[in-house]
C-alpha positions as CSV (number, residue, x, y, z in Angstrom):
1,X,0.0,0.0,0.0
2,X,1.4,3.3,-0.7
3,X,1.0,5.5,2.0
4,X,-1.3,8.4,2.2
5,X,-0.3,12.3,0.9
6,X,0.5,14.6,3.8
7,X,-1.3,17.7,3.5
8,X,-0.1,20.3,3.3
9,X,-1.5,22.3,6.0
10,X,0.1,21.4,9.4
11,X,-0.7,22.9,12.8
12,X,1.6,25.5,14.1
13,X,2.3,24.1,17.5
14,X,5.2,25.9,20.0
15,X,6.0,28.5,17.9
16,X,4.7,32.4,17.7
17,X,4.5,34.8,19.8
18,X,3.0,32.8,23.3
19,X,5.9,31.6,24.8
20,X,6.1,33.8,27.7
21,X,4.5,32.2,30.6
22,X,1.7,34.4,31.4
23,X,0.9,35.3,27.6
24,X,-1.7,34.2,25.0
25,X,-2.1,35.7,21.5
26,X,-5.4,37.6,20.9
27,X,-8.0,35.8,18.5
28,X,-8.9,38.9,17.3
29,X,-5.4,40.8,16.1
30,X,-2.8,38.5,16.9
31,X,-1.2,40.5,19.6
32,X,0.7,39.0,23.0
33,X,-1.7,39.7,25.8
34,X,-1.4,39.7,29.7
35,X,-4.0,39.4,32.3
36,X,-4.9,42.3,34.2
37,X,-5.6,39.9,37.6
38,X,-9.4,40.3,36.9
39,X,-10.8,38.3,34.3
40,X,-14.3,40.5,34.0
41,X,-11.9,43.0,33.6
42,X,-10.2,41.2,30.6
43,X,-13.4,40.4,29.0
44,X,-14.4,44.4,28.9
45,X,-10.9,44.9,26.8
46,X,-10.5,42.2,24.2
47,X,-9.2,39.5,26.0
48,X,-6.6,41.3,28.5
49,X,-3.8,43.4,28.4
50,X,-1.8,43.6,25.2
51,X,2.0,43.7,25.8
52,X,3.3,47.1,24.7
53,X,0.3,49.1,25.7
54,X,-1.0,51.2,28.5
55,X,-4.0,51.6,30.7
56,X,-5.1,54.3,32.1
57,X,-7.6,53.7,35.6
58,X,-9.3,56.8,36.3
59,X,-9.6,56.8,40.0
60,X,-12.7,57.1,42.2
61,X,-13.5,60.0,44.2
62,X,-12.3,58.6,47.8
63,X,-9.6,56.8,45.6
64,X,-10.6,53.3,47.5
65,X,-11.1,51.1,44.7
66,X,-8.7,51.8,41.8
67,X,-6.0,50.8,44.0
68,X,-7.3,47.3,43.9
69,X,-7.0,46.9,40.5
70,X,-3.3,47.7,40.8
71,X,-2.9,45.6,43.5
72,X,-4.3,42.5,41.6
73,X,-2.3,43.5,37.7
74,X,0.9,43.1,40.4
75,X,-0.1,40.1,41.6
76,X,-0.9,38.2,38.4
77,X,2.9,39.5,37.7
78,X,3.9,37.8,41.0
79,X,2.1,34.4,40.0
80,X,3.4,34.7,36.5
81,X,6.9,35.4,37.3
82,X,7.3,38.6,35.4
83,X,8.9,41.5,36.8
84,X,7.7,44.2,38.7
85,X,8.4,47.9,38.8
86,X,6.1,50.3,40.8
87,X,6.4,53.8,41.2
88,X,4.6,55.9,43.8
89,X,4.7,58.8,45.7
90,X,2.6,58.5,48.5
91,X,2.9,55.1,49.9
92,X,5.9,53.3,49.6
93,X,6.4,50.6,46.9
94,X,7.4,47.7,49.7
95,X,4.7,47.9,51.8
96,X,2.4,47.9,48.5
97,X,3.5,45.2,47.5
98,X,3.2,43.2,50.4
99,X,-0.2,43.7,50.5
100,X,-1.3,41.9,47.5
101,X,-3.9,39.2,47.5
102,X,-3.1,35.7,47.9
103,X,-3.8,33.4,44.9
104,X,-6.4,30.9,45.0
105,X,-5.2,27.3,44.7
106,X,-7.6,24.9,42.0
107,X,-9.0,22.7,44.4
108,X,-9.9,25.2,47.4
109,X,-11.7,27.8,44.2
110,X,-13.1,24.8,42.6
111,X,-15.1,24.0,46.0
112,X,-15.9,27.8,46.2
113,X,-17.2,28.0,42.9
114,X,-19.4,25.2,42.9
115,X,-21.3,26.9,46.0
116,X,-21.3,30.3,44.5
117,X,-22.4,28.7,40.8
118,X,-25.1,26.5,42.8
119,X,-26.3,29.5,45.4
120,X,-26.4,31.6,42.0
121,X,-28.7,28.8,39.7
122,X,-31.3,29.0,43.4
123,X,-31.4,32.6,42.4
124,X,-32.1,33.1,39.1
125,X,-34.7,30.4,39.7
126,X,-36.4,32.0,42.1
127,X,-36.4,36.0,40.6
128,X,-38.0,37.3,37.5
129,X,-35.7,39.5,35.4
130,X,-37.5,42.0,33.4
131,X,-37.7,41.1,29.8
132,X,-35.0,44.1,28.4
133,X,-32.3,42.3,29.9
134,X,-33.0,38.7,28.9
135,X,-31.6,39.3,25.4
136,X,-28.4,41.3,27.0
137,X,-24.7,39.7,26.2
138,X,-23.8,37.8,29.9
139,X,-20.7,39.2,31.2
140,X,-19.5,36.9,33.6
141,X,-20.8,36.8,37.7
142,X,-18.0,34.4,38.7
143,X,-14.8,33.3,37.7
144,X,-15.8,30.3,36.2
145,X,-18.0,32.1,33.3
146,X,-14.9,32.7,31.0
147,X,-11.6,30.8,29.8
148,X,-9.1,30.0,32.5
149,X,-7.0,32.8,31.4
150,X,-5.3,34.6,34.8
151,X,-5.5,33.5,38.3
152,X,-8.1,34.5,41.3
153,X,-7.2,36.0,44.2
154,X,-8.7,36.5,47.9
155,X,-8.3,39.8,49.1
156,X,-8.6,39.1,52.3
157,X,-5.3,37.4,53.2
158,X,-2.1,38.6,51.8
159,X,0.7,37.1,49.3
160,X,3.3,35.4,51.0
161,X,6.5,36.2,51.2
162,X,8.1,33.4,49.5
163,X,6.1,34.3,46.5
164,X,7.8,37.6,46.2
165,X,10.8,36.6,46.6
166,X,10.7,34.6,43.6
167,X,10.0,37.6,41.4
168,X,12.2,40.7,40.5
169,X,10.9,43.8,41.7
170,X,11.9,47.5,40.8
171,X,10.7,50.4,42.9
172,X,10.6,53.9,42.4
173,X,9.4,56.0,45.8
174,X,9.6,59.7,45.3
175,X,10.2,61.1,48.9
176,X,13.6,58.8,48.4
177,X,14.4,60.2,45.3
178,X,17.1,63.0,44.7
179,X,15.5,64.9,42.0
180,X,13.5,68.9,42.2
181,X,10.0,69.3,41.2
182,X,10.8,69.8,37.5
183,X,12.6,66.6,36.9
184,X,9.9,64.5,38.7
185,X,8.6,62.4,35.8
186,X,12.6,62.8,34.1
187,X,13.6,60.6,36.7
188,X,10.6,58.1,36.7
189,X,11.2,57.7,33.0
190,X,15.1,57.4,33.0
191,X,14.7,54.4,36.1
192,X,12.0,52.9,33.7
193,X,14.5,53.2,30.4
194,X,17.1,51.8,32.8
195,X,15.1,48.8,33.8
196,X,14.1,48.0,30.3
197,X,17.6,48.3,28.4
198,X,19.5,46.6,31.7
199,X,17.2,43.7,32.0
200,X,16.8,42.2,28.9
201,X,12.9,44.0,27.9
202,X,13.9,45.8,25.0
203,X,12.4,44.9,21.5
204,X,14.8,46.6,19.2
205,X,17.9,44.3,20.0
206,X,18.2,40.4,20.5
207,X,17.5,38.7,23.6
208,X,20.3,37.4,25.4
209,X,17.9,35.4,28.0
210,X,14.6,33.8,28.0
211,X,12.1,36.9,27.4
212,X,9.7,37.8,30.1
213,X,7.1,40.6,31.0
214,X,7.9,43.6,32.5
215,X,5.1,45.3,34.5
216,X,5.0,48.8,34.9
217,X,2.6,50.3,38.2
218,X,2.4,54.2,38.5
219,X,-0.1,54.8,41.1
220,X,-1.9,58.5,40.9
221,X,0.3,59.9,38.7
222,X,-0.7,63.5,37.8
223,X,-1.8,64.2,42.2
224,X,-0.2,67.2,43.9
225,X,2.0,64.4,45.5
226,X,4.1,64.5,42.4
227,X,4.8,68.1,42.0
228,X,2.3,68.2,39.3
229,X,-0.6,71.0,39.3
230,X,-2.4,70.2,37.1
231,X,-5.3,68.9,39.7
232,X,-4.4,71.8,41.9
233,X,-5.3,75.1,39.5
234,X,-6.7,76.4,36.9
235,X,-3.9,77.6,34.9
236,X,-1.0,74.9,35.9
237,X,2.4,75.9,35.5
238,X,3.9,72.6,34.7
239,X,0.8,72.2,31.6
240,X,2.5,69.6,29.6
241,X,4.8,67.7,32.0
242,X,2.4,65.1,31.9
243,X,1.6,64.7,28.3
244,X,4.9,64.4,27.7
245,X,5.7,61.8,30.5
246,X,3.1,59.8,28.9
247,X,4.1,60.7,25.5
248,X,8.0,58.9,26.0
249,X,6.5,56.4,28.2
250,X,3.8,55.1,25.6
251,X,7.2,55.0,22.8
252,X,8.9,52.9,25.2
253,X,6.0,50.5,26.0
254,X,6.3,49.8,22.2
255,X,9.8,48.8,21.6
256,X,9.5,46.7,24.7
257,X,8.1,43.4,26.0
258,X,6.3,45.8,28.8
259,X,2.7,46.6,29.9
260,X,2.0,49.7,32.1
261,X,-1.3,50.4,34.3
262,X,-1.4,53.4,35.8
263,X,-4.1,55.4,38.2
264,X,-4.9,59.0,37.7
265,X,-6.9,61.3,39.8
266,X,-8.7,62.5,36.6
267,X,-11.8,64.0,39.0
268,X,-9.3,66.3,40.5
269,X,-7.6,67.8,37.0
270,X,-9.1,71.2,36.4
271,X,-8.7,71.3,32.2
272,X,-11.2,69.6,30.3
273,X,-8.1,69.5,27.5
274,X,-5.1,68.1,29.7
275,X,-7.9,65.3,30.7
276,X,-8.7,64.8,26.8
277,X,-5.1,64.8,26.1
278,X,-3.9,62.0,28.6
279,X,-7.0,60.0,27.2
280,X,-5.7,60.1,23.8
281,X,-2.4,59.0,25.0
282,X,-3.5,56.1,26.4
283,X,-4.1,52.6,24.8
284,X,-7.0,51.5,27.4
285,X,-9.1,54.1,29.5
286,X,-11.3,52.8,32.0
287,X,-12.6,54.5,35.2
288,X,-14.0,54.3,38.3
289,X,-17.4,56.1,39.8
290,X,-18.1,54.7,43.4
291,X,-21.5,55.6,45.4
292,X,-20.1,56.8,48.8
293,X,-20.9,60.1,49.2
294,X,-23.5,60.3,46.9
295,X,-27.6,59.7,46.9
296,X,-27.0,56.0,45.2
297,X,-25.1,55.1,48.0
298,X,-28.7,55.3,50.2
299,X,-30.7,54.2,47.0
300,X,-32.1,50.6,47.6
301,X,-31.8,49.9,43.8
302,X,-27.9,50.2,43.5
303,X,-27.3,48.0,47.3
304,X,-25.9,45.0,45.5
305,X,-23.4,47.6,43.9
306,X,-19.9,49.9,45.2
307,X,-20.0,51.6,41.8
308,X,-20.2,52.0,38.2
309,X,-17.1,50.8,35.9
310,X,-17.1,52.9,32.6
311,X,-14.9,52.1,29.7
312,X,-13.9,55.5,28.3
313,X,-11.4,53.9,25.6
314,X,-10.7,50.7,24.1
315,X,-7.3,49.6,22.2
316,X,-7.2,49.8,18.3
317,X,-4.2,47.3,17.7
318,X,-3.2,45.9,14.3
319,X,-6.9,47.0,13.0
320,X,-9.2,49.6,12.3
321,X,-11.8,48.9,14.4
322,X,-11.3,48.7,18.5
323,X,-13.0,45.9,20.1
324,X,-15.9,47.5,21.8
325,X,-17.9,45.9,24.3
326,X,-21.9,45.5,23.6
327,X,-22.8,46.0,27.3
328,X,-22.9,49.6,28.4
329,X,-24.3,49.7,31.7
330,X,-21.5,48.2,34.6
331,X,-21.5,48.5,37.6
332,X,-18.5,46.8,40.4
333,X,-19.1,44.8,43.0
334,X,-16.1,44.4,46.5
335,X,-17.1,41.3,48.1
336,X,-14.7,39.8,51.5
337,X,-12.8,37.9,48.7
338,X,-13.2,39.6,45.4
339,X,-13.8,42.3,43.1
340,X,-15.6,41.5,40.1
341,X,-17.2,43.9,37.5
342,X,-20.7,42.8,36.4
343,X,-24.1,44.1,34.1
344,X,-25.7,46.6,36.1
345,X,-28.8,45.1,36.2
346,X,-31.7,47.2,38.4
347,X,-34.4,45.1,39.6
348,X,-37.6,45.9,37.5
349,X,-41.0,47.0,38.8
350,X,-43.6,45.6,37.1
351,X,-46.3,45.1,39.5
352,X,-49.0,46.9,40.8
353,X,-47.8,47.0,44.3
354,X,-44.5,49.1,44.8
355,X,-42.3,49.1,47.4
356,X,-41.3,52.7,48.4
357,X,-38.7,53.4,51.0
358,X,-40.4,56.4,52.8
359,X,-43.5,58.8,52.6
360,X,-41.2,61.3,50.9
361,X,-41.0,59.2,47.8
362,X,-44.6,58.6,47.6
363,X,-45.2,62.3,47.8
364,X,-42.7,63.1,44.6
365,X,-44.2,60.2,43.0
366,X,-47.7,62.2,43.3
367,X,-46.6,65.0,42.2
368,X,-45.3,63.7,39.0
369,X,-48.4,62.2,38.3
370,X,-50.2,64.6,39.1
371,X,-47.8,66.8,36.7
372,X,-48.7,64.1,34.0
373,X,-51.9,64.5,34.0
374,X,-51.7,68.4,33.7
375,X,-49.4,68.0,30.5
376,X,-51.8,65.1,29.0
377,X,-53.5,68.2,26.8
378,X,-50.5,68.9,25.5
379,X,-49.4,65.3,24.7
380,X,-46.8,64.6,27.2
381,X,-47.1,62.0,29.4
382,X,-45.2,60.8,32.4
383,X,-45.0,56.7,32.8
384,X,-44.0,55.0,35.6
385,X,-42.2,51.7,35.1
């Protein structure tokens, strides 16, 4: 028998760009992407992180939540071996560092999940969702809704030590820095530059080890803590210090084998230009809006909720098109263990009987009616859902 013709399409299998532990090439464009440490937070971006690229977290009001996110991109670096370099210059890079969550071993989530998949099925048995959001794209509740790309954490216990000490990490703290107001973000990008050439992360010559990720955190860049004033005035002195920090940062994130997340008080920044400027410097804007202080955080509606998660920008790599999300509405949820972005998904009121949470409410609701029936001659009308 003579034996059968090979074809001539073959399977490419260890070769291209995923070789770096932690990495997976995007479905969509082909480029090397890194978990953030939150997989609904991958989902909402194409997938993760793409190496080369940065994201900019606009921070919440209180600034209690976007530090999380920072906290769980470092320790996906930690899991992953890759390196580490945080800058800061209000808390000091140690001690942020050894306050990252600890990662969940398989078995011990596996149990978790089944009780959380199992206590969520009793749920959605037992409630009624209002018929605009049956149709909605599900964006995942639990970890188990999407690929096992990433790790989960619990943010109630701490990483170990032994964990760290397995990775290589580069800090920058500014009160330990010997540099004047003016050469603030100078410094921060020649330690960067010097990390990047020095270690091996630079694109534009060969590799002389086995590649690996560097991980760039900048927490609050742009504050008063920096030197900046931009978020202090009206008319900053120091206009385009940051534009162009971000400016030379995003051209070495390109030529490198490097991902950068950083936090920026964008609330506090007086210019409506220097805020639309640092967007379009970004690859990734996404920002935080959390309910204390506000009348949601009293509202019955949003109790299930810390926040809403907006995504101001998404990443147009190798494409012309950026891969936008089809769910709008998010909102974040901080349980003991986990953070998790979900559909904001309001409870509907479609009976008769509603529930209102004090006589004040029943007496605005009056008046509106009472307003709708006024303006029914001349064909408004005011429903109630």
């Amino acid at each position: 028998m003579q034996p059968a013709a090979a074809s001539s399409f073959r399977r490419k299998v260890g070769g291209g760009l995923a070789v770096i532990p932690g990495t997976r090439a995007s479905v969509r464009n082909g480029q090397l992407l890194v978990s953030s440490g939150v997989a609904s937070l991958d989902s909402l971006i194409g997938g993760g992180l793409a190496v080369g690229t940065l994201l900019l977290i606009e921070e919440d009001k209180y600034n209690m939540y976007s530090n999380l996110l920072l906290k769980y991109f470092l320790a996906e670096g930690v899991v992953c071996h890759h390196d580490l370099f945080v800058a800061s210059a209000e808390e000091d890079p140690s001690i942020i560092l050894q306050e990252l969550p600890m990662p969940l071993l398989d078995d011990f989530h596996k149990n978790n999940l089944d009780k959380e998949e199992k206590t969520t099925g009793e749920l959605q048995k037992s409630m009624k969702i209002a018929w605009r959001y049956q149709n909605l794209p599900k964006l995942e509740v639990t970890p188990a809704a999407c690929s096992r790309f990433g790790h989960y954490y619990d943010l109630s216990k701490s990483m170990s030590s032994e964990l760290l000490q397995a990775v290589r990490c580069h800090t920058f703290f500014l009160p330990t820095e010997c540099c004047s107001t003016a050469d603030v973000y100078t410094s921060l990008l020649q330690s960067i530059f010097k990390v990047i050439q020095q270690e091996g992360f630079d694109g534009s010559c060969p590799q002389k080890k086995n590649k690996n990720i560097l991980r760039i955190v900048l927490q609050s860049l742009g504050s008063g803590l920096w030197g900046d004033d931009i978020c202090c005035s009206d008319h900053p002195q120091h206009l385009h210090s940051l534009t162009r920090f971000l400016h030379v940062l995003r051209g070495l994130l390109r030529m490198s084998l490097s991902v950068c997340v950083l936090s920026l008080p964008a609330h506090l920044i007086q210019s409506k230009a220097v805020r639309s400027r640092v967007r379009n410097l970004s690859d990734t804007v996404v920002g935080l809006e959390s309910f204390i202080g506000s009348e949601r955080e009293t509202n019955p509606l949003y109790k299930d909720y810390q926040g809403l998660f907006h995504v101001h920008q998404s990443p147009r790599l190798n494409s012309l098109l950026c891969d936008v999300s089809g769910t709008k509405d998010l909102a974040f949820k901080l349980k003991r263990k986990q953070l998790t972005i979900e559909c904001l998904h309001l409870p509907p009121d479609v009976s008769d009987r509603v529930s209102r949470s004090s006589k004040q409410d029943l007496s605005e609701c009056s008046k509106v009616l009472s307003a709708g029936r006024a303006d029914l001659t001349t064909g408004r009308t005011h429903l109630d859902f």
